[in-house]
C-alpha positions in Angstrom: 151.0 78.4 30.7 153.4 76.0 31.5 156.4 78.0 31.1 154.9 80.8 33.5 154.6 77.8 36.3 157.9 76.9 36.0 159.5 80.6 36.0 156.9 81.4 39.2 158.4 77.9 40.5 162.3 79.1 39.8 161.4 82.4 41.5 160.2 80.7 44.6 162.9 78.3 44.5 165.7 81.3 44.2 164.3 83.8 47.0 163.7 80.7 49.3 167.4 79.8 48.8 168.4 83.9 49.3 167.0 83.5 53.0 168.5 80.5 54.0 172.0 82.2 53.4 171.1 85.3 54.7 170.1 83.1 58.0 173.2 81.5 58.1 175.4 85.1 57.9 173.4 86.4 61.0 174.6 83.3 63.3 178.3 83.5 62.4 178.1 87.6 63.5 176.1 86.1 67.2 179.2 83.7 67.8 181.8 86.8 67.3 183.1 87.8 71.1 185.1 90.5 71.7 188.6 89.7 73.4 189.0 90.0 77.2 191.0 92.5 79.2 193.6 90.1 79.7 194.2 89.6 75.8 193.7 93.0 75.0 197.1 93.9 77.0 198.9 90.7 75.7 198.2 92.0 72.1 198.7 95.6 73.1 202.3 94.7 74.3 202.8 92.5 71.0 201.8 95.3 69.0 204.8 97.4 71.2 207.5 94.9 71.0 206.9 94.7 67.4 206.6 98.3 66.8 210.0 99.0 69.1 211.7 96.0 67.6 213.2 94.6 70.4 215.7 92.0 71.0 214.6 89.0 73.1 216.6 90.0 76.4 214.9 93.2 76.4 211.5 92.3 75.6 211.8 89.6 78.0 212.5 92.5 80.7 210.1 94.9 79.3 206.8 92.7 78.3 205.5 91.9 82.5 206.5 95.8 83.4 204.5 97.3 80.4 201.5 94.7 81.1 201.5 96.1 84.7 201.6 99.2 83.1 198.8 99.1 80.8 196.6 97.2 83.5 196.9 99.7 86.2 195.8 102.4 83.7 193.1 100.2 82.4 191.8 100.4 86.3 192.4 103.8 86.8 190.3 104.1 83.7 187.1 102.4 85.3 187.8 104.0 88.9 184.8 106.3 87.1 182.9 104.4 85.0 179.3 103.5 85.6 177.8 100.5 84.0 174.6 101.3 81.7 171.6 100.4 82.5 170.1 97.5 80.1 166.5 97.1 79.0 164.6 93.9 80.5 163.2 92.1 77.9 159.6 92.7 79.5 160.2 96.2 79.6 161.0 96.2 76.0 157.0 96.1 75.1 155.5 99.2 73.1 153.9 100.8 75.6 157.3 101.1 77.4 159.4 102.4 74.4 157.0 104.6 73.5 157.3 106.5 76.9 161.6 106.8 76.8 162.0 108.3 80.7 164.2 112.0 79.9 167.3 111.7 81.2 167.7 113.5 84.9 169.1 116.6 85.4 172.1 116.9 86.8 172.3 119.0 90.1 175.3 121.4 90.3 176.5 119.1 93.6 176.8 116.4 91.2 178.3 117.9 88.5 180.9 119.6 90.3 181.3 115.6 92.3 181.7 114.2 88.9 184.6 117.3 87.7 186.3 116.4 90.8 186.8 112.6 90.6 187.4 113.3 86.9 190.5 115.9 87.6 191.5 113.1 90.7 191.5 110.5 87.7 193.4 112.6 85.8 196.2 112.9 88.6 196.7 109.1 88.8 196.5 108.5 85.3 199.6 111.2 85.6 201.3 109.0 88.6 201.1 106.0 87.1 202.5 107.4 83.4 205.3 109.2 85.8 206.1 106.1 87.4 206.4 103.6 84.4 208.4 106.3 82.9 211.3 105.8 85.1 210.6 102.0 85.0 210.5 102.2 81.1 213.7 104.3 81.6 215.9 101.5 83.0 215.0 99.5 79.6 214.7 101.6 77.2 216.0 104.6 75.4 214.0 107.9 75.3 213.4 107.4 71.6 211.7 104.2 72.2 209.7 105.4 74.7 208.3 108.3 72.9 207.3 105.5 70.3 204.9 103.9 73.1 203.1 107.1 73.8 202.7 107.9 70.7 201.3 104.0 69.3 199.3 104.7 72.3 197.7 107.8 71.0 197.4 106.5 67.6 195.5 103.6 69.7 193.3 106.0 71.2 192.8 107.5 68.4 191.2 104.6 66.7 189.0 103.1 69.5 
């Protein structure tokens, strides 16, 4: 009789100790942030001096044109975007989820408003790419610059 107390103890003891480490995992992931805009380009352009291998001189004359670069894209980029909608945390009851609102129907002025600003996006993502080009041009070789575009795909690729 004794021996099954202690084992029930030890059993108690064991899964009690399993959920205190388990609480203590979930509070490291809350503090995790994700980097801001302004880092993301520095370690982009890291990431493309390092690739390119450049000298000091020329990354020195490279790094503030590519970060200009790489921010006037990343606002091109959001010209379009629209920010999502979050839940309130009232709204989040069960009588709410349960009745999810369908999403609306697009009208044919609207989609052919939202083709549009995408093909004008499209141009001045081209401008910008055509301009930097020649900038890139004075600094680099051709080589090197086909290296950017293609890290940059790669990038895309994995985001």
């Amino acid at each position: 009789m004794k021996t099954k107390f202690i084992y029930v103890i030890m059993a108690v003891l064991l899964m009690g100790s399993q959920m205190t480490l388990s609480a203590q995992n979930t509070d490291n992931k809350q503090k995790k942030q994700r980097p801001t805009p302004e880092q993301m380009v520095q370690m982009q352009t890291k990431q493309i001096v390092n690739t390119l291998m450049l000298d000091d001189a020329t990354a020195a004359k490279f790094t503030p044109v590519y970060e200009k670069y790489l921010k006037e894209l990343r606002e091109c980029r959001m010209m379009n975007f629209k920010p999502r909608a979050r839940k309130d945390a009232a709204q989040g009851t069960e009588a709410n989820t349960a009745k999810e609102t369908p999403k609306p129907v697009m009208t044919d002025a609207e989609i052919a408003k939202m083709l549009k600003d995408q093909f004008a996006q499209s141009r001045k993502m081209l401008d910008i790419r055509e301009k930097y080009y020649n900038e890139f041009s004075k600094i680099l070789s051709q080589k090197q610059i086909m290296k950017i575009y293609q890290q940059e795909k790669s990038n895309m690729n994995k985001f």
